[in-house]
C-alpha positions in Angstrom: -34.4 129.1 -10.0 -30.6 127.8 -10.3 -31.4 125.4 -6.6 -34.8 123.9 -9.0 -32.5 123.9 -11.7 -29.9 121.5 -10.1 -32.3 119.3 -8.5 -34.0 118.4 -12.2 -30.3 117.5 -13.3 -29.7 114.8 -9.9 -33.0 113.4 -10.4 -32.2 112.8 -14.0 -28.9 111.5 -13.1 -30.5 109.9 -10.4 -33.1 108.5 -12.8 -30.3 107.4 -14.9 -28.2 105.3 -11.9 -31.6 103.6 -11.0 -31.7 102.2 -14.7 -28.1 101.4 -14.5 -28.2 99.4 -11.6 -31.7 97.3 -12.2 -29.9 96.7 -16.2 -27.2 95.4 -14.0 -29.0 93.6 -11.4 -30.9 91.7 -14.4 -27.8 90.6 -15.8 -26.5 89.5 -12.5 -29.6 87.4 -11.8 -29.4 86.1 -15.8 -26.0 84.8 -15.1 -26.4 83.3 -11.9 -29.5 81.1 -13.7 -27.9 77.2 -13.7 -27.4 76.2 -17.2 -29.1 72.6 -18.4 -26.2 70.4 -18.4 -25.2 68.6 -22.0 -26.7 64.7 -22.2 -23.7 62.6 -20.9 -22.4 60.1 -23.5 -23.7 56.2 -22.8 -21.0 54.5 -20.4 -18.7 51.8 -21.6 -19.3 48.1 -20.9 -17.1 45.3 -21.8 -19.4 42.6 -23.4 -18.8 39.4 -25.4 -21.0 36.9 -26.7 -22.8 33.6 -25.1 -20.8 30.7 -26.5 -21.9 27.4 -27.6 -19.9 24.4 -27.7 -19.1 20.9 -26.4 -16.7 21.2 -23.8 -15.5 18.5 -21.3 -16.4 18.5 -17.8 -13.8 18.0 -15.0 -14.0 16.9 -11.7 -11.9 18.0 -9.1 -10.3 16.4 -5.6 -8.4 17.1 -2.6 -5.1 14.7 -2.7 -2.7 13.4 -0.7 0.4 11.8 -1.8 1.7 8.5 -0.9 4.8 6.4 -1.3 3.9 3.3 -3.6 5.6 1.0 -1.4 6.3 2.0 2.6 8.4 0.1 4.4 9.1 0.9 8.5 12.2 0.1 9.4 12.8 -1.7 12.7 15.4 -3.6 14.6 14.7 -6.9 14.6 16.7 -7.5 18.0 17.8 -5.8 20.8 20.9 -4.2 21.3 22.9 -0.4 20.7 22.8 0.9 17.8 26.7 1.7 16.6 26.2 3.4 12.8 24.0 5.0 11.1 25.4 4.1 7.4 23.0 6.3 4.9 22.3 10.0 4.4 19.1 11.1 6.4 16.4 11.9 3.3 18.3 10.3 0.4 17.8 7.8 -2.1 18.8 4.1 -0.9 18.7 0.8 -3.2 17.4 -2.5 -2.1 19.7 -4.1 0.5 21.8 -1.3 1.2 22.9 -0.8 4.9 21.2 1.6 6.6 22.3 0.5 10.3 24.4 -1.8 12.7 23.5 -2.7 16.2 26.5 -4.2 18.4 26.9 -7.9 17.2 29.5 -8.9 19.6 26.4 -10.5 22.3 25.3 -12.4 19.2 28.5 -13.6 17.7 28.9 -15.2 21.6 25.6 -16.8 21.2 26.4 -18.5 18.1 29.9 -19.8 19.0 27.8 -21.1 22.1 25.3 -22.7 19.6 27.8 -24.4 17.1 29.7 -25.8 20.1 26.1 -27.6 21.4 25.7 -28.8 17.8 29.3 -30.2 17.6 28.8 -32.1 21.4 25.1 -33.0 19.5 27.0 -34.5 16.6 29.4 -36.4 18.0 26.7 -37.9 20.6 25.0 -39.1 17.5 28.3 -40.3 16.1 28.5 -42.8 19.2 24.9 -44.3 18.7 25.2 -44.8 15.6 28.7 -46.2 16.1 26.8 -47.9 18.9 24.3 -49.8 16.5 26.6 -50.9 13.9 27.5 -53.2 16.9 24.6 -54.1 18.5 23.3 -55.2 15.0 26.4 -57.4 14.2 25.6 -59.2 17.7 22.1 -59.9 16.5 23.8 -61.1 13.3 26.0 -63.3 15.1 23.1 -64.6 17.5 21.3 -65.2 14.2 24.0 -67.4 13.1 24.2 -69.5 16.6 20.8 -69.8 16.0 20.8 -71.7 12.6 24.0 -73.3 14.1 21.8 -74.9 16.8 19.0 -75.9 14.9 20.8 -77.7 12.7 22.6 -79.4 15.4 19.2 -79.9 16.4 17.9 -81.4 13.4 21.1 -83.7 13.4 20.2 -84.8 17.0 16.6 -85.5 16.2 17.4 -87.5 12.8 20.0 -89.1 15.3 17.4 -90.1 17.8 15.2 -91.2 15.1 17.7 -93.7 14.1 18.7 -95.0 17.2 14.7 -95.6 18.3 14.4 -97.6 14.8 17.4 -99.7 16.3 15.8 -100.5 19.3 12.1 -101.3 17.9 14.0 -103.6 15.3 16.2 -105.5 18.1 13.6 -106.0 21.1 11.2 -108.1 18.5 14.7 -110.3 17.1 15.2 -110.8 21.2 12.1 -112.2 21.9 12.9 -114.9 19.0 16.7 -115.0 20.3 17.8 -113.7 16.8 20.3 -111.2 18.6 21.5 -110.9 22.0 20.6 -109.1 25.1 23.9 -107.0 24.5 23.0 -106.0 21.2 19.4 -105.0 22.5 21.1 -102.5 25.7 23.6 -101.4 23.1 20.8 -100.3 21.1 18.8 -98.8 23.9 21.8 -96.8 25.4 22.6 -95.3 22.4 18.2 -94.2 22.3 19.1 -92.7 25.4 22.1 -90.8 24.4 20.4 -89.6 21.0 17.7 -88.6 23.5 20.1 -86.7 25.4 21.5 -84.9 22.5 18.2 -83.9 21.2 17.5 -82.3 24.6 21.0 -80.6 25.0 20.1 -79.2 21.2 17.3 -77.4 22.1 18.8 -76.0 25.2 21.3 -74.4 22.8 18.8 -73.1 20.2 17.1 -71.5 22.9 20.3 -70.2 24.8 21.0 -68.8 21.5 17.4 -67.2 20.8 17.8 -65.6 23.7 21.0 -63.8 22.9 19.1 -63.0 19.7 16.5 -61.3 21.6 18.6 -59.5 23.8 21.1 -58.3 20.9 17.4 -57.0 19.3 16.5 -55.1 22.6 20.4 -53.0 22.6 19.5 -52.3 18.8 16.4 -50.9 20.0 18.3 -49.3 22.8 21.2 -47.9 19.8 17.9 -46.2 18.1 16.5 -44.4 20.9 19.8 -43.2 21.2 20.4 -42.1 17.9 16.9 -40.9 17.7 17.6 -38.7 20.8 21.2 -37.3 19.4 19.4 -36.9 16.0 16.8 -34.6 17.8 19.4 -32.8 20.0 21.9 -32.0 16.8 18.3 -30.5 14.8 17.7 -28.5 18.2 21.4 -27.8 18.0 21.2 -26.7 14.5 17.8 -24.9 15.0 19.8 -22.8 17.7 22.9 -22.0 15.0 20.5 -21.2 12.6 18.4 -18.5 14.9 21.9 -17.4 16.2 23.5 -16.9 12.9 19.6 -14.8 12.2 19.9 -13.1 14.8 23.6 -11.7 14.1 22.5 -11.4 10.7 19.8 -8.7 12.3 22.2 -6.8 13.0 23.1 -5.7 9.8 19.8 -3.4 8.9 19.1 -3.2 5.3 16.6 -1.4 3.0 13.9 -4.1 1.3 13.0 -1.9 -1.5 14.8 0.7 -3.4 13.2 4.0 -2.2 14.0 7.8 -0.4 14.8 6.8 3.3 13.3 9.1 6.5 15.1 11.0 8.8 16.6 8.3 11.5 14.5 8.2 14.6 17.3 6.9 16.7 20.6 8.1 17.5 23.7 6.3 17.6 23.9 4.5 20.9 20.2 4.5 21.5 19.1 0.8 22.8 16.6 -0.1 20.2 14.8 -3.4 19.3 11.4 -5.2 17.8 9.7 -3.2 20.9 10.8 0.1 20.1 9.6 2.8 17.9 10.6 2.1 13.7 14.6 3.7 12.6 13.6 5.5 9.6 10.8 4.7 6.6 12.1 3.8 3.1 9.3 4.7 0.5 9.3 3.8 -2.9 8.3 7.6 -4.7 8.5 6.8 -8.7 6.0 6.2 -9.1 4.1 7.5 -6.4 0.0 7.4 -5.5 -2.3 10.1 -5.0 -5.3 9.1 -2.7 -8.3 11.0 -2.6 -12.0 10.8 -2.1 -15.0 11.0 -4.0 -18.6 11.7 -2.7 -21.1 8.6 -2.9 -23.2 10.4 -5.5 -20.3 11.2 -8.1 -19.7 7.4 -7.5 -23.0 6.9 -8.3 -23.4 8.9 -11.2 -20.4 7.5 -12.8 -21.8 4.1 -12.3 -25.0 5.3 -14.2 -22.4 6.2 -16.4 -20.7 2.9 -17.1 -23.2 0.3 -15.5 -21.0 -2.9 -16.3 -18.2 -3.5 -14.1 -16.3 -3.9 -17.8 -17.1 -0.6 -19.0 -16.1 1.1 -15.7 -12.7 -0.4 -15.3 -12.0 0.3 -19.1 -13.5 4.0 -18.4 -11.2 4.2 -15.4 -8.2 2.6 -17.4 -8.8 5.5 -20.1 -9.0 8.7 -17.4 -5.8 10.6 -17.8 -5.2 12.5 -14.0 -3.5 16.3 -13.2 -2.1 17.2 -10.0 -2.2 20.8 -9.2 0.5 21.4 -6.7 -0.3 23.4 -3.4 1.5 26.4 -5.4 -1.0 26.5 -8.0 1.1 24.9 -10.7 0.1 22.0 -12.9 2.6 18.7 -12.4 3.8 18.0 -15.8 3.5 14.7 -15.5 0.2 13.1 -16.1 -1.4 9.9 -14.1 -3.9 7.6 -14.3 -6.7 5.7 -12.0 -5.1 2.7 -10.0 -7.7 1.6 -7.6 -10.9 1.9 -5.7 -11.5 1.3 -2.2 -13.8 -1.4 -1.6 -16.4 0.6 0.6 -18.0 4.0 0.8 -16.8 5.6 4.6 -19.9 5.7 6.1 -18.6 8.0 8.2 -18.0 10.9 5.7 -20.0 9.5 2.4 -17.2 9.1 0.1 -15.2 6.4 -1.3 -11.5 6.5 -1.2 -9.5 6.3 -5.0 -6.2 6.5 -6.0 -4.2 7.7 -8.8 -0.4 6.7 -10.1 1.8 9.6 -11.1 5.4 9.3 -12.8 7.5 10.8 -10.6 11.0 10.6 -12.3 13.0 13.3 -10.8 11.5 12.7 -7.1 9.7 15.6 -7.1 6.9 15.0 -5.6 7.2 13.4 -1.8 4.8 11.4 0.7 2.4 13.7 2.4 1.9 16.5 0.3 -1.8 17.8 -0.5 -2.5 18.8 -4.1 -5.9 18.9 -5.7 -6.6 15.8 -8.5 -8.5 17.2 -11.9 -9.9 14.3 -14.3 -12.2 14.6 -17.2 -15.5 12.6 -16.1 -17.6 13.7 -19.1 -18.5 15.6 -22.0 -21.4 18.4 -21.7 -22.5 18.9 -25.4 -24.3 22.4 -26.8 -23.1 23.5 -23.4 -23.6 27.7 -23.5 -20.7 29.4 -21.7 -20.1 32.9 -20.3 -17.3 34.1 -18.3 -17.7 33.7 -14.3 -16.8 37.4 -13.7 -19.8 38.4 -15.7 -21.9 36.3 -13.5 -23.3 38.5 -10.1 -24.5 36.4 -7.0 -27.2 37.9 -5.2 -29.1 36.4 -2.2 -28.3 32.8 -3.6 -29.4 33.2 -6.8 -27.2 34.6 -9.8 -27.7 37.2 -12.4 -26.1 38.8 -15.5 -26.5 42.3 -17.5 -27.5 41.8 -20.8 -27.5 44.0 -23.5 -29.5 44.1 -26.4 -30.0 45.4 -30.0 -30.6 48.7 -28.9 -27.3 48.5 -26.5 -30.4 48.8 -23.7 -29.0 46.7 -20.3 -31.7 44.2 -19.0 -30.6 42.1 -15.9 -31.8 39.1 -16.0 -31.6 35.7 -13.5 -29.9 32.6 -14.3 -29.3 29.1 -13.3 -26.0 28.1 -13.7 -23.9 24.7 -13.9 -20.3 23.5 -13.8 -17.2 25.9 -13.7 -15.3 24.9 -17.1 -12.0 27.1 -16.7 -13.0 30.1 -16.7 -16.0 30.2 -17.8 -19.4 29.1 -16.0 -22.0 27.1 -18.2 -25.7 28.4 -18.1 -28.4 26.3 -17.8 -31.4 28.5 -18.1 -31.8 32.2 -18.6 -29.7 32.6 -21.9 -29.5 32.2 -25.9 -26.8 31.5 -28.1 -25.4 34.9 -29.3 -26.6 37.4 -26.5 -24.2 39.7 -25.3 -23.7 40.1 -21.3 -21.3 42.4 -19.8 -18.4 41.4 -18.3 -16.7 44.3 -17.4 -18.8 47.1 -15.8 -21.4 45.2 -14.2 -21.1 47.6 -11.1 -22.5 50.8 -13.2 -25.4 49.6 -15.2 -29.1 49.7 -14.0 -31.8 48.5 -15.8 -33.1 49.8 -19.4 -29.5 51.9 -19.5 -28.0 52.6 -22.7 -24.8 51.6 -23.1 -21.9 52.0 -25.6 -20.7 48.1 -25.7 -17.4 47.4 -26.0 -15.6 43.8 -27.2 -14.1 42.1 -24.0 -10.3 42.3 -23.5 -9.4 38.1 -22.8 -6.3 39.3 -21.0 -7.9 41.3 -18.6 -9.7 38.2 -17.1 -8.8 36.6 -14.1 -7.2 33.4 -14.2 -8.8 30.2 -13.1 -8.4 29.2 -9.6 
C-alpha cells in the first residue's frame, strides 16, 4: 500500500513538471516570435526650388597668350659675339644694348672705304680742275674766232674796194683819162686784197678748228668728272654700308618689351644665317588668341547681321581669363580682331583678345580659358547641376511634390550658367527637386524635404 502510495505522489509531481516545462516551452517559443519592426521615419532630402530668371549666357575658349609685338633678334652680320649686355628674362627699353659682336674686321673695312672715297674725291677734284681749263681754251678759241672774222670782214670790204678801183680805171684807160700805171697799181693792190681775203679765212678756220678741238677736251673733262663723280658715289656707297655694318654690331632692342633667354653664348660665331639671339616681346598689353567653332560664328552673325552691328557688339564684349590655376585674372579685356578665314582644317575661326597686363604677369605661351558674355537667355529656369543625374545619355531629376512623394522625371537641358544648369523641358517654375540625396530616393518615396545648404555646393569648374 505505501509502494502504490509513493507512486501516486511522482506521478503527480511528475504531472506537475510536465506542466512546468510545456508553460515554459510556450513562453520560450512566445519570445523567440520576431517582433514587427516600428515604420521608419521618411529620409531626408535636400531640395530647393526651380528658379526663373534672366541670366546671361557665357561662352567659353581655350587661350593662348601672345606678346603684342615679337621681335627676333638676329645679327645682322657675321662675326663673335663679345657681350651679352642685358639680364636673360628681364624688361629692356627700345634701343637698349643687348649685344656686341667684334667690330674690329669692320672698323678695317671702313678705314678701307673712306680712303677709296678720299682717292675718289680728289680724282674728281682734277677733272673738274681739268674742265675749268679746257673751257677757258674754248673761250679763247672763241675769241680767235671773232678776231678772224672780223679781220675777215676787213679783208673782204678791202677787196671790195680795191675791185671798184680797178673796174673804175680800165674804162678811164681805154679813153687815156689815167695811165697804165695807175691801172696795174690798181690791179695789184685787187690782187693783194685778194690775198688777204684768202689768208682771212685760212685763219678763221685755223681758229674754228682749235674751237672744235678745245670742245672735244671739254667733253673729254666731263667723262672724267662723270666717272670720278660715279666712283666717289660708289666710294661713299661703300662708307655708308661700312659705317652699317659696324653699326650692326652694336645689337639693340626695337621695342620696349621682356627679352628671352640668349640663344648664343659669348664667343659663339653668329650672323644673318644663324639661329635668332633672344626674342623681345612687348607683354602690356598682351593678346589672348583663341578659336571659335564656325557655328558659334555663325550664330553670332545671326546675331548682329550688319558688319556695323557686329564690330560695335565686339567693341562692347568685356573678356576674363581664367588662369591654368583656376583663378580669375583681375584684369578684364576686350575683343581685338578676327581672323579673316575659318581653318578649314579644324572648323573654327581664330580671335583674339587684349588684356592689361600692368605688372607683367601674364607671359607669351601660357594657356588659360577666355569666358565672354555672348547673350542673354530670358525666363531661363535654373536648377543646380548636382541635382541633375545623367543616365544612358539622357538626364533626370528627383522631384518632389505636395505630398513630399519623389517622382523622377527626364529632362532636356541647356547651357551651364555657373552653377547651375538651365532646363529646357521637363520642369515648372516653383517645383522642388532634390539636390542632395538623389542616391537614396526611388520612386513614389516619401520624403521629409529639407531647404538646400548653398555652401555645401560644389564650386563651378
Amino acid at each position: 500500500m505505501r509502494l502504490k502510495t509513493l507512486s501516486r505522489k511522482q506521478k503527480l509531481w511528475a504531472s506537475a513538471a510536465a506542466c512546468v516545462l510545456l508553460i515554459g516551452v510556450i513562453a520560450l517559443l512566445a519570445a523567440s516570435r520576431p517582433k514587427k519592426p516600428p515604420t521608419p521615419p521618411p529620409s531626408e532630402v535636400e531640395v530647393v526650388k526651380v528658379e526663373q530668371k534672366d541670366v546671361p549666357i557665357y561662352g567659353e575658349w581655350i587661350g593662348t597668350t601672345e606678346g603684342m609685338v615679337n621681335a627676333d633678334i638676329r645679327a645682322q652680320v657675321a662675326g663673335y659675339l663679345l657681350k651679352q649686355n642685358y639680364v636673360d628674362g628681364s624688361f629692356v627699353t627700345k634701343g637698349q644694348l643687348l649685344f656686341e659682336i667684334d667690330p674690329r674686321p669692320f672698323q678695317a673695312s671702313l678705314e678701307q672705304a673712306k680712303g677709296k672715297l678720299a682717292q675718289a674725291q680728289g680724282q674728281l677734284g682734277q677733272a673738274t680742275s681739268q674742265l675749268t681749263q679746257n673751257e677757258a681754251q674754248v673761250g679763247q678759241n672763241q675769241a680767235q674766232v671773232s678776231q678772224n672774222q672780223a679781220q675777215l670782214a676787213q679783208a673782204v670790204a678791202n677787196q671790195l674796194k680795191s675791185q671798184l678801183d680797178v673796174d673804175k680805171y680800165r674804162p678811164l684807160r681805154e679813153r687815156k683819162a689815167v695811165t697804165q700805171q695807175d691801172l696795174d697799181n690798181a690791179v695789184q693792190a685787187n690782187v693783194a686784197a685778194l690775198a688777204q681775203v684768202d689768208a682771212a679765212k685760212a685763219g678763221v678756220q685755223t681758229a674754228q678748228a682749235q674751237v672744235r678741238a678745245a670742245v672735244a677736251q671739254v667733253g673729254t673733262a666731263k667723262a672724267a668728272i662723270a666717272s670720278a663723280k660715279a666712283a666717289v658715289e660708289s666710294a661713299s656707297a661703300d662708307v655708308e654700308t661700312a659705317q652699317l655694318n659696324l653699326g650692326f654690331t652694336k645689337i639693340v632692342s626695337p621695342i620696349d618689351g621682356i627679352a628671352g633667354i640668349a640663344q648664343a653664348q659669348v664667343g659663339n660665331l653668329v650672323g644673318p644665317t644663324t639661329n635668332v639671339l633672344t626674342t623681345v616681346s612687348t607683354v602690356d598689353p598682351i593678346k589672348v588668341y583663341f578659336t571659335a567653332s564656325e557655328q558659334e560664328y555663325l550664330d553670332y552673325a545671326r546675331l548682329h547681321p550688319t558688319q556695323s552691328e557686329r564690330d560695335e557688339a565686339a567693341s562692347q564684349l568685356q573678356l576674363e581669363l581664367i588662369l591654368a590655376n583656376g583663378t580669375t585674372y583681375p584684369h578684364t579685356g576686350r575683343f581685338f580682331v578676327a581672323d579673316r578665314q575659318v581653318d578649314q582644317a579644324t572648323g573654327a575661326i581664330r580671335l583674339a583678345g587684349i588684356f592689361p597686363n600692368p605688372n607683367n604677369t601674364l607671359r607669351p605661351g601660357q594657356y588659360g580659358r577666355v569666358r565672354a558674355e555672348t547673350s542673354l537667355r530670358e525666363g531661363a529656369l535654373l536648377v543646380p547641376q548636382r541635382a541633375v543625374s545623367e543616365l544612358q545619355g539622357g538626364y533626370q531629376v528627383a522631384v518632389v511634390g505636395p505630398d513630399n512623394k519623389v517622382s523622377i522625371r527626364t529632362v532636356k537641358v541647356g547651357e551651364r550658367v555657373g552653377t547651375n544648369w538651365i532646363i529646357e523641358d521637363g520642369l515648372k517654375p516653383g517645383e522642388r527637386v532634390v539636390v542632395e540625396g538623389t542616391q537614396k530616393v526611388r520612386p513614389d518615396m516619401v520624403v521629409n524635404p529639407k531647404p538646400f545648404v548653398a555652401s555645401s555646393a560644389t564650386p563651378a569648374q
